[in-house]
C-alpha positions as CSV (number, residue, x, y, z in Angstrom):
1,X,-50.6,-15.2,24.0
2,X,-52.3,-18.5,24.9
3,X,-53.6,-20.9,21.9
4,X,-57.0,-20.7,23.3
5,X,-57.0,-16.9,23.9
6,X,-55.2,-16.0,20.8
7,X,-57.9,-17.9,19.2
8,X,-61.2,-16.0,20.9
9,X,-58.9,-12.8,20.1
10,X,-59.5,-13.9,16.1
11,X,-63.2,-15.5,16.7
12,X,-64.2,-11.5,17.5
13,X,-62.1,-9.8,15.0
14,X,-63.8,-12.3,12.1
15,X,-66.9,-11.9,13.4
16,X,-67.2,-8.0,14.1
17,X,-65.7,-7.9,10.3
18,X,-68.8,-9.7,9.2
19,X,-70.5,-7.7,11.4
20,X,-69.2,-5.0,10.0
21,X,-69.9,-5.6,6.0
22,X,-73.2,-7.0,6.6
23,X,-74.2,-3.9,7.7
24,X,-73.1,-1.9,5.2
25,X,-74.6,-4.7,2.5
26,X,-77.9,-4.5,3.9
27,X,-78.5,-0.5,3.8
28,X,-76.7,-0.4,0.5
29,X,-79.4,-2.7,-0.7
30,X,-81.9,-1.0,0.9
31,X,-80.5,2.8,-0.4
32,X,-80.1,1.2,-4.1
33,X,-84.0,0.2,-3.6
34,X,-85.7,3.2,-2.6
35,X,-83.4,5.4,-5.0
36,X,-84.4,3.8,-8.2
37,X,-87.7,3.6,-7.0
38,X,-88.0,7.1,-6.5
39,X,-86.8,7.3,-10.0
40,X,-89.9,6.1,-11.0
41,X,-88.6,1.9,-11.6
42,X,-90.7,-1.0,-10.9
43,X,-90.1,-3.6,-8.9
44,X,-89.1,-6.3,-10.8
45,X,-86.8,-3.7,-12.5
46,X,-84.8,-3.1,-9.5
47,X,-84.7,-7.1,-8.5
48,X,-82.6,-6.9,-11.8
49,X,-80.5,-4.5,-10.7
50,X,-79.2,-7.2,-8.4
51,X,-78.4,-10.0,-10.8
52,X,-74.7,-9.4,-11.4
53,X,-74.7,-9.3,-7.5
54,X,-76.0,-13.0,-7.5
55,X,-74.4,-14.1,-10.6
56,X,-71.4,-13.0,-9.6
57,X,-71.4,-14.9,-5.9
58,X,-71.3,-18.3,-7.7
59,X,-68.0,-17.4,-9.4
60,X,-66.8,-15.9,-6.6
61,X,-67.6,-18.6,-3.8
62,X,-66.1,-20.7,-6.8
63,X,-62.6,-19.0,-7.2
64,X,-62.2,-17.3,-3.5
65,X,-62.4,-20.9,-1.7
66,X,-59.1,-21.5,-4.0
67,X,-57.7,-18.8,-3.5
68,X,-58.0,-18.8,0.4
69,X,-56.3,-22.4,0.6
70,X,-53.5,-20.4,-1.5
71,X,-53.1,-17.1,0.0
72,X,-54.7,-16.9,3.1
73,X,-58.3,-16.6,4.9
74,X,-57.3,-13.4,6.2
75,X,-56.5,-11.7,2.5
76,X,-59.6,-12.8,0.8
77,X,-61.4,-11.3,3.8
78,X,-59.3,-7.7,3.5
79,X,-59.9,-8.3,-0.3
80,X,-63.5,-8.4,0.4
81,X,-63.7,-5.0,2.1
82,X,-61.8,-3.8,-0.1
83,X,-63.8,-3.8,-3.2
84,X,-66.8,-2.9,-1.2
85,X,-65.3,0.3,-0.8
86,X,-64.6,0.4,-4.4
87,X,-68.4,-0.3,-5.0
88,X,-69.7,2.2,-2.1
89,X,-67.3,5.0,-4.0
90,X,-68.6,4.3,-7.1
91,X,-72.1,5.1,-5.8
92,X,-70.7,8.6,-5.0
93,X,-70.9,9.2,-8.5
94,X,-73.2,12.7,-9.4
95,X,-76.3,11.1,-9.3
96,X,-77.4,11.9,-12.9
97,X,-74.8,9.9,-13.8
98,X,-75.9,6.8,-11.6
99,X,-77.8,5.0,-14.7
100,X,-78.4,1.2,-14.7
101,X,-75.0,-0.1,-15.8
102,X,-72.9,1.9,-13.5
103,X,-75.1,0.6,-10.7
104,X,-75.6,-2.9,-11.8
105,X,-71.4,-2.6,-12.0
106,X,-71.5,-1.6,-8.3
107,X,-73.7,-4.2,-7.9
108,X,-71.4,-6.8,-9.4
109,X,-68.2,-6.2,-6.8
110,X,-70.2,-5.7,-4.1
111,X,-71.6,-9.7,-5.0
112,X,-67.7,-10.6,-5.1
113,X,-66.9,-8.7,-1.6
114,X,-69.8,-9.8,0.3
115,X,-69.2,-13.5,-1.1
116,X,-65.1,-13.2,-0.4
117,X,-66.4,-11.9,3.1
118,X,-68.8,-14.8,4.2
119,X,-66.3,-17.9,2.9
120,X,-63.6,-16.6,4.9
121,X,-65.3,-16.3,8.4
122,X,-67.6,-19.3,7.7
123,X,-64.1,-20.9,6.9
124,X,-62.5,-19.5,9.6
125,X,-64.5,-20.9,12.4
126,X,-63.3,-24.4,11.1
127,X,-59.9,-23.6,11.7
128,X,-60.5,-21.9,15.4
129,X,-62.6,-24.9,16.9
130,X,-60.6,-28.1,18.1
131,X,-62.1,-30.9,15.7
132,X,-63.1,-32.7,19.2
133,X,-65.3,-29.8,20.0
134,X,-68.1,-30.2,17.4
135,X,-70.8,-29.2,19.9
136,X,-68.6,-25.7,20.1
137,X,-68.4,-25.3,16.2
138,X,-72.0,-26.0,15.8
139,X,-72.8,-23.2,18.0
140,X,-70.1,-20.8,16.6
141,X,-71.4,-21.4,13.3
142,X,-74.9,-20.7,14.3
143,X,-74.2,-17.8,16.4
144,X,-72.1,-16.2,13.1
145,X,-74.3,-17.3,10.7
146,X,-77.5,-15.7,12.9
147,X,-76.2,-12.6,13.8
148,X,-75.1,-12.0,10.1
149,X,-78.6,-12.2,9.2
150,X,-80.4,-10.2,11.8
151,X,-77.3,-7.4,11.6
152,X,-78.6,-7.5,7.9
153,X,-81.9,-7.0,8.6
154,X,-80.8,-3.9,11.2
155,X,-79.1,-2.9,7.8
156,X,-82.9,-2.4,6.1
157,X,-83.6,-0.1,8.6
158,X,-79.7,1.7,8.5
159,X,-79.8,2.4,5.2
160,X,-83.3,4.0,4.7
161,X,-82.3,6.0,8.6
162,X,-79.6,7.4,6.2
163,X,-81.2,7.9,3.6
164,X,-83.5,10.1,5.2
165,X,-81.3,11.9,7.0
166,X,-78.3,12.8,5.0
167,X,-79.4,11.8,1.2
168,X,-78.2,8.8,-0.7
169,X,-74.7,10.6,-1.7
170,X,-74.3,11.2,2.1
171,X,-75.5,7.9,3.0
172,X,-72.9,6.1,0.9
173,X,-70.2,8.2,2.1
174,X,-71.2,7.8,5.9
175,X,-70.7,4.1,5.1
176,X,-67.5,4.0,3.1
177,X,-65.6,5.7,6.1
178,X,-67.1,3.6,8.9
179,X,-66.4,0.7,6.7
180,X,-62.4,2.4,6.1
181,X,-61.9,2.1,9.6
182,X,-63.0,-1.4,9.9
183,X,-60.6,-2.7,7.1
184,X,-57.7,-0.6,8.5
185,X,-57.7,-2.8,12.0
186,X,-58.7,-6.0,9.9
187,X,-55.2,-5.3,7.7
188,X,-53.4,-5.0,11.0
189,X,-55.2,-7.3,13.2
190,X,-56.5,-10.5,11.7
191,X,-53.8,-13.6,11.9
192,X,-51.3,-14.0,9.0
193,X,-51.9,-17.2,6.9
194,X,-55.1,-18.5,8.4
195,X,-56.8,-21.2,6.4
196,X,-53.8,-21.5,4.1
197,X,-53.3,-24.7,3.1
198,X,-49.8,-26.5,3.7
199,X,-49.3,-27.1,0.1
200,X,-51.1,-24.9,-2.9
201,X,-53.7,-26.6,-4.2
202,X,-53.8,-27.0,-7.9
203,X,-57.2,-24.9,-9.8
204,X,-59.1,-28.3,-9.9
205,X,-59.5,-28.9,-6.5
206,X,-61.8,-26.1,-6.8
207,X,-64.5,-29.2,-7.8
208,X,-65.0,-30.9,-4.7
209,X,-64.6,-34.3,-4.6
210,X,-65.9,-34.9,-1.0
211,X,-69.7,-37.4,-1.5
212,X,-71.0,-35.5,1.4
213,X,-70.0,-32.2,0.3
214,X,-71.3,-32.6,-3.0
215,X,-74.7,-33.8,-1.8
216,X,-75.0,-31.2,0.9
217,X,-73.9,-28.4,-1.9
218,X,-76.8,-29.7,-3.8
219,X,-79.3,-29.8,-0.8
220,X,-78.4,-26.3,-0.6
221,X,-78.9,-24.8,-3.7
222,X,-82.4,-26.2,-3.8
223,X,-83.2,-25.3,0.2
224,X,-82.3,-21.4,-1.5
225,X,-83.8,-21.4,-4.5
226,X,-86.9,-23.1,-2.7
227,X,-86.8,-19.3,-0.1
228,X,-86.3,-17.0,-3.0
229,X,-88.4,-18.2,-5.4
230,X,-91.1,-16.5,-3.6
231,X,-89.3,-14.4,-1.4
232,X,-87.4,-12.1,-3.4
233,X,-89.6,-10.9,-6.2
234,X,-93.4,-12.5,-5.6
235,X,-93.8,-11.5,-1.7
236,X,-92.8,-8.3,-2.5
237,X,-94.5,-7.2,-5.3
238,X,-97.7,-9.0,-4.0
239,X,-97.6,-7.1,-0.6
240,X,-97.7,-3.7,-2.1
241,X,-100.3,-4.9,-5.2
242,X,-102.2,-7.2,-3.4
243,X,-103.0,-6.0,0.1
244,X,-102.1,-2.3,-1.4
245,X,-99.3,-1.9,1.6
246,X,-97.2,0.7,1.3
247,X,-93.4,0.4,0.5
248,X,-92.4,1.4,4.0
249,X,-94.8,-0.7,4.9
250,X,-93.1,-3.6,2.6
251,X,-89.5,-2.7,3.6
252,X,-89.8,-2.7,7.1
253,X,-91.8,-6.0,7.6
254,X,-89.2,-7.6,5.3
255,X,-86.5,-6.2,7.7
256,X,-88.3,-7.6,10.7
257,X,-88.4,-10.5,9.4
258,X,-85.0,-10.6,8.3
259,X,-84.4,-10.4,11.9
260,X,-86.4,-12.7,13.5
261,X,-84.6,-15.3,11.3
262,X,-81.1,-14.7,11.9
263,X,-82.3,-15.3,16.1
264,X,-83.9,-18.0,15.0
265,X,-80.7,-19.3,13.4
266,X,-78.6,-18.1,16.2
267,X,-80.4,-20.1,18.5
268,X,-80.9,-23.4,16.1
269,X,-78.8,-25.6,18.5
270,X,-81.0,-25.5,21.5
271,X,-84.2,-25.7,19.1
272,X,-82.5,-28.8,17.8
273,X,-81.8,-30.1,21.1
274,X,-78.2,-30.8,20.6
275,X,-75.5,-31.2,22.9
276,X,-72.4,-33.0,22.8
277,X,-73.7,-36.4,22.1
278,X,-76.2,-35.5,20.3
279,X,-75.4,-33.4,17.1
280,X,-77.1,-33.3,13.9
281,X,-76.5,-35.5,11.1
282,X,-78.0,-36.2,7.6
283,X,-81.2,-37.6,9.6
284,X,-81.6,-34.1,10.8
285,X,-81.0,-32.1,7.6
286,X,-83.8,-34.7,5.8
287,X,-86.1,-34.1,8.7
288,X,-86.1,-30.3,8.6
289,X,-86.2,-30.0,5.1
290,X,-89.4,-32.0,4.8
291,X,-91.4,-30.5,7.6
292,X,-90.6,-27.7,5.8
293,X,-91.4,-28.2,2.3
294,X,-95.3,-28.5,3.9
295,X,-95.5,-25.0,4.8
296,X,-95.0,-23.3,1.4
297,X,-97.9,-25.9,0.3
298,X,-100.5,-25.3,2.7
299,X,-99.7,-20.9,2.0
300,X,-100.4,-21.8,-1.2
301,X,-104.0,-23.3,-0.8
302,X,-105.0,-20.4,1.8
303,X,-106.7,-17.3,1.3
304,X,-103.2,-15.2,1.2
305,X,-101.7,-16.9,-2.0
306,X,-104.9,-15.8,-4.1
307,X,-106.3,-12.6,-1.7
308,X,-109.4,-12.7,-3.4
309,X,-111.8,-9.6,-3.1
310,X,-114.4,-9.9,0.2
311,X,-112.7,-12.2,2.1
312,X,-113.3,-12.7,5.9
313,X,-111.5,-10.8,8.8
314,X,-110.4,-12.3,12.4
315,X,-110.1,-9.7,15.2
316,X,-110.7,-7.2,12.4
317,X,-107.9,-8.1,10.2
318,X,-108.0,-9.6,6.8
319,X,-107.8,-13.3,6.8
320,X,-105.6,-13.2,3.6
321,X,-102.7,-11.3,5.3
322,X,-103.0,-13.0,8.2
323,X,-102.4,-16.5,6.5
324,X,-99.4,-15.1,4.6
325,X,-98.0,-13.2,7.4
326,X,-98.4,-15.8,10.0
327,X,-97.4,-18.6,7.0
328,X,-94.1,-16.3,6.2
329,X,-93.1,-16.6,10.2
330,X,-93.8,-19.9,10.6
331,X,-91.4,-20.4,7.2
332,X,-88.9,-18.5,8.4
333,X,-88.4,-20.2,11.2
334,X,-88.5,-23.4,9.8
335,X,-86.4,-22.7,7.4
336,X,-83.7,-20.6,9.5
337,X,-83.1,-24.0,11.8
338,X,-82.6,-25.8,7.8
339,X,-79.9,-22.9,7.1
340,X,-78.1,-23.1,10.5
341,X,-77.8,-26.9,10.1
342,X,-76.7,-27.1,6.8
343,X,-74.0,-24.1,7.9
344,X,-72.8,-26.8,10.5
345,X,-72.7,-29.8,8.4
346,X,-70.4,-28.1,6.0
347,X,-67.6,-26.7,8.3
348,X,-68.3,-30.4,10.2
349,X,-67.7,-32.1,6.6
350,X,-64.9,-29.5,5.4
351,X,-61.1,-30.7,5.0
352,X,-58.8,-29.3,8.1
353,X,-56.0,-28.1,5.6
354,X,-57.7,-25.9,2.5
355,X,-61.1,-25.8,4.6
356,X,-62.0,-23.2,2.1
357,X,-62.3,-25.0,-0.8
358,X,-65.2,-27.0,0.5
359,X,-66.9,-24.0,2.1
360,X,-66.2,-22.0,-1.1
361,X,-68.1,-24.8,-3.4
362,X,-71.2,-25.3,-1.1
363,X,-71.4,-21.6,-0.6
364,X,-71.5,-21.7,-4.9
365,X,-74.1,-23.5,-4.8
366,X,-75.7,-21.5,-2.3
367,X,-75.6,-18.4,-4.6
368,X,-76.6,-20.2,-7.7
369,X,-79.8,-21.1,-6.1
370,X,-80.3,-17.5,-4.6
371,X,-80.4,-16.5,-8.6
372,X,-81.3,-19.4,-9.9
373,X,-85.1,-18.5,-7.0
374,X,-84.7,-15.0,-7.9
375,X,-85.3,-15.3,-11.8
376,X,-87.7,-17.8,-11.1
377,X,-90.0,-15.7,-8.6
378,X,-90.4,-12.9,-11.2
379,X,-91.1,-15.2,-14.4
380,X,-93.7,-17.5,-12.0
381,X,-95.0,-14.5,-10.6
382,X,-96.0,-12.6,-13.6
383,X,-97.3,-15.7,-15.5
384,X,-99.2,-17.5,-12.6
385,X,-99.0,-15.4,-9.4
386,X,-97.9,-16.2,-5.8
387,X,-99.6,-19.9,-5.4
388,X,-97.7,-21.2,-8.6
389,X,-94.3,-19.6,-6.5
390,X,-95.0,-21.4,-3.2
391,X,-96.2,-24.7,-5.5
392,X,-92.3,-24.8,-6.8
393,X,-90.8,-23.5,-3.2
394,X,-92.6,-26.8,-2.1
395,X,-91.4,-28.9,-5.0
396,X,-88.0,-27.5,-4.5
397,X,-87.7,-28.0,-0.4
398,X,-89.1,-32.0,-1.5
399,X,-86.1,-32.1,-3.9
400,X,-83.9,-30.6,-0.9
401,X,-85.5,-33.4,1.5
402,X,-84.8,-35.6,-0.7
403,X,-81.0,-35.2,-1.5
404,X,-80.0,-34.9,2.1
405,X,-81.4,-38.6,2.0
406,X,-77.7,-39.2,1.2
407,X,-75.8,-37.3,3.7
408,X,-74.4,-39.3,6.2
409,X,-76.2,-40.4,9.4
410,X,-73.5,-39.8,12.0
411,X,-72.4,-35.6,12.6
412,X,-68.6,-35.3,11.3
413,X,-68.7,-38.7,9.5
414,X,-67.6,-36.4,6.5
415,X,-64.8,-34.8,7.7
416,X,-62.3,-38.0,7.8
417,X,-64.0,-38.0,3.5
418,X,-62.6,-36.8,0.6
C-alpha cells in the first residue's frame, strides 16, 4: 500500500475510533444523569459523581503520553476501549446495587479510557501529516477535535433515546456491544508501533521541558477552567432554578450546544483565515483568548446573570434568557475557535519522535482545569450565584490571554524546541 494511502487508511480508522468512544462517553454521561436524578439526587450531587472522572484525566493524560512513546499509540488507544467496556459492564450491575461508589468507580476508568483515547488520536495526527504540511495538520486537528465534540453532543441525545427506549440496564448493554465490535477491528486494524518512540523514554520526560509547551499547557488549563467554571455546575443548575426550565429542557439545549461548538471547531481554520502562509501562531492564541475573556464579563452585568423578577420581554421572550442564551452562543463560539487553535499549536509544537509525551502533558493540564472549573462552579455558585462564576471565567480567560503572551510568534517555531 502507498505511504500516502496507507496513511488516510489510519487517519479514518483513528478517527471513527474516537468517533466511536465519544459516542458511547456522551450517552453514558447523559444515562448516569437522568438515573440518579430519578433517584431523587441533586444536581450538584451528581456533578460529584464525575470527579474521579476528572481527577483521574490529569493522571492519566500524565502517565498515557509515556506510555505511548513506550509502547505504542495504537495500544494505549485499544487500552482505552478497553476499560470502557470494563466501566459500561460494571454499570450492568442490579441496579439496587448501583450506589454512589460503584458508580463513581465506573466513573473513574471511564476518565482513564476516554483520556487514553483522545492523546492517542490527537497524537496520532502528528505522526500522519508531513511536518511541511502544517496547513493539513491544522485542519486535521480541527476536523478531529470538532467532530469529537458535536458526536458528543449527538451522545446527549443517544443516551437519553436509550434510555427511554430500552431502560438504563439495556441502554448500557446496547453500548458495550456496539462498542465490542469497534475495539475488535481497532485490535486488528490500527498500525503496529505508531507513535513509539525510537528509544524508551525514561519516566521524567513525562515533565515537559519544551518553553512553548509548557506555556501553552498553562494557557490551557486556564482557557478550561475559565468554560467550566460556569458551564458545568452554575448554567445548569441556574436554567432549571432560575428560569424554572425543565431538565429536558436543560439537557437538550446543553446538547445543542455541545454541537454547535464542535462545527464551530471543525471549521476554525476558515474562521481564522488561514491558509498555507498564513497559520496561527502565539499572536493568534493571545488574540482569541482576549476577545473572549469580554464575553463572560458583559453576561455577567446583563439581566441573565441575576434574572431578577419582572424583567422585560423582546418578541415575547424574557430578556434574561435571551441574554444568557444568546451570551452562551456567542461564548461558544468564541471559545470553540480558542480550543481548535490551541489543539493545533500543540501537535505544531509536539516532538516528531515520542509526540505523545507533549500531547499527554498539555492534555494534563487540560483536565486539571476541567476539575479544577468544575469544583469552582459549584462552591461560586452556591455562595455568590452565576455573575460571581462568569466574573472568574473572565478573570481566568485574562490570565489565559495573558500567558499565551509568551508563545511564539511564528506557527511551528516550537517544534524544532525542546
Amino acid at each position: 500500500m502507498r505511504p500516502a494511502a496507507h496513511s488516510v487508511r489510519q487517519y479514518l480508522l483513528i478517527t471513527g475510533n474516537y468517533w466511536a468512544f465519544t459516542l458511547t462517553d456522551g450517552a453514558l454521561r447523559m444515562l448516569v444523569v437522568l438515573h440518579f436524578h430519578d433517584l431523587g439526587y441533586s444536581p450538584l450531587d451528581i456533578a460529584l459523581l464525575f470527579l474521579f472522572y476528572e481527577f483521574f484525566g490529569v493522571v492519566t493524560n500524565l502517565l498515557g503520553g509515556w506510555l505511548g512513546a513506550r509502547i505504542g499509540l495504537n495500544r494505549t488507544m485499544n487500552a482505552g476501549l478497553a476499560l470502557q467496556l470494563v466501566a459500561l459492564g460494571m454499570l450492568l450491575a442490579p441496579l439496587g446495587s448501583l450506589g454512589v461508589p460503584w458508580v463513581m468507580a465506573a466513573q473513574a476508568l471511564s476518565g482513564i479510557a476516554k483520556d487514553l483515547n483522545k492523546m492517542s488520536a490527537k497524537s496520532a495526527v502528528k505522526l500522519l501529516v508531513p511536518g511541511r504540511a502544517q496547513g493539513r495538520l491544522y485542519r486535521l486537528v480541527a476536523l478531529l477535535t470538532g467532530s469529537k465534540n458535536a458526536l458528543k453532543g449527538v451522545g446527549f441525545f443517544l443516551g437519553g433515546a436509550l434510555l427511554a427506549l430500552y431502560g438504563f440496564r439495556g441502554a448500557v448493554g446496547a453500548m458495550l456491544a456496539a462498542l465490542a465490535v469497534v475495539w475488535l477491528a481497532s485490535l486488528v486494524l490500527l498500525g503496529r508501533d505508531l507513535g513509539r518512540s525510537r528509544a524508551a523514554p525514561p519516566f521524567r520526560a513525562i515533565l515537559s521541558k519544551s518553553g512553548p509547551v509548557n506555556t501553552l499547557s498553562a494557557a490551557r488549563l486556564f482557557l478550561f477552567a475559565a468554560r467550566d467554571v460556569w458551564f458545568v455546575v452554575a448554567l445548569p443548575v441556574h436554567l432549571s432554578s432560575a428560569f424554572d426550565w425543565s431538565h429536558i429542557e436543560v439537557g437538550s439545549f446543553l446538547a445543542l450546544w455541545v454541537i454547535g461548538y464542535g462545527a464551530v471547531q471543525a471549521a476554525a481554520p476558515r474562521i481564522t483565515g488561514a491558509d498555507a502562509e498564513r497559520l496561527p501562531d502565539g499572536r493568534a492564541a493571545t488574540r482569541w483568548a482576549g476577545v473572549l475573556a469580554v464575553v463572560p464579563a458583559l453576561i455577567a452585568v446583563s439581566p441573565g446573570a441575576a434574572s431578577f423578577p419582572g424583567t422585560a420581554t423582546v418578541a415575547g421572550l424574557p430578556l434574561a434568557e435571551l441574554c444568557l442564551v444568546g451570551g452562551l452562543a456567542l461564548f461558544g463560539c468564541l471559545f470553540a475557535v480558542n480550543s481548535s487553535l490551541h489543539s493545533y499549536l500543540i501537535v505544531s509544537y509536539a516532538r516528531e519522535d515520542g509526540v505523545s509525551l507533549d500531547v499527554g502533558f498539555y492534555y494534563m493540564a487540560n483536565a486539571a482545569g476541567r476539575l479544577a472549573g468544575t469544583l469552582l462552579s459549584g462552591w461560586l455558585y452556591q455562595a455568590q450565584g452565576l455573575a460571581a462564576c462568569l466574573v472568574a471565567s473572565a478573570a481566568l480567560l485574562l490570565a489565559a490571554a495573558l500567558l499565551s503572551l509568551g508563545l511564539p510568534r511564528r506557527a511551528g517555531a516550537g517544534t524544532r524546541l525542546g
